[in-house]
N, C-alpha and C positions, 0 to 999 in steps of 0.2 A: 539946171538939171536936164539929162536928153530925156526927149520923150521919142518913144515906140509908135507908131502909128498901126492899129489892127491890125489893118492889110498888109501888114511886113512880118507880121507873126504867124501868120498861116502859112500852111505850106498849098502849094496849089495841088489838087489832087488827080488827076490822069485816070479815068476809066477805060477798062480793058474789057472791050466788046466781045467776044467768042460768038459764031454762027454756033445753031443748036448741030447742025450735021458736022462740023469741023472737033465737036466736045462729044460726039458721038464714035465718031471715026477714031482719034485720039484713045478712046474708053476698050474698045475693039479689037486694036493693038496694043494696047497694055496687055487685054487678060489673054490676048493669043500669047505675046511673049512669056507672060507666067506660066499659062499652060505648057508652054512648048521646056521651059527651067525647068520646072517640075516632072514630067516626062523626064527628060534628062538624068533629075537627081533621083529618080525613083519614087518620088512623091505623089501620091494621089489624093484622092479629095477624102477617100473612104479608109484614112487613118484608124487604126483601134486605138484609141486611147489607155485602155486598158493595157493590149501588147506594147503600146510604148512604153509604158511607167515601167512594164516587168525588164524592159530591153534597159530603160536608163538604169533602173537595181542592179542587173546583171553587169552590168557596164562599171557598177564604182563598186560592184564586191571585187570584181577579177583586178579593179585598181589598185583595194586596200591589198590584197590576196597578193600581189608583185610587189607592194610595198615593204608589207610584215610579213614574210613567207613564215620566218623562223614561228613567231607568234600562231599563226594559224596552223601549221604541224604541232604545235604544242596543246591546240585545243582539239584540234581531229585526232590524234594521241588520248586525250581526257576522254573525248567521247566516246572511244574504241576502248577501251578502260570499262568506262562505265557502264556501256552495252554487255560486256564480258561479264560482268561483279551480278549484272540484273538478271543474266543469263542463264547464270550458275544458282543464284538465287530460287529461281523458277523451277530448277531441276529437282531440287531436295526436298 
């Protein structure tokens, strides 16, 4: 039978020293670079959370809205309908 000797099983392992100032400098230029993307895309740090959710709603009603136009005239139709009916209603 062969036999495996430890020392042939391991893999040797290689540490990868970094100076603290070289992992400093590197940290520095990353978030200048972000900063400087973000500028760019119009991104700032002081997002609303809130104005987005209402921007991404806005965003997939105007997708359904192009999708199913017919559909959506049919129910802005019902509701101009049913404003009318409530209207007249009130009157009498």
């Amino acid at each position: 039978m062969l036999e495996i000797k430890p020392e042939e099983d391991e893999f040797v392992k290689k540490e990868i020293n970094f100076e603290e100032e070289e992992v400093e400098d590197s940290y520095d230029k990353l978030k200048e670079l972000k900063a400087k993307v973000e500028q760019q895309l119009g991104i700032n740090n002081e997002i609303d959370q809130e104005e987005l959710k209402y921007e991404v709603l806005l965003e997939r009603i105007k997708d359904m809205a192009e999708e199913k136009n017919e559909e959506l005239a049919n129910v802005l139709e019902s509701l101009l309908k049913d404003s009318e009916i409530e209207q007249q209603n009130k009157e009498k």
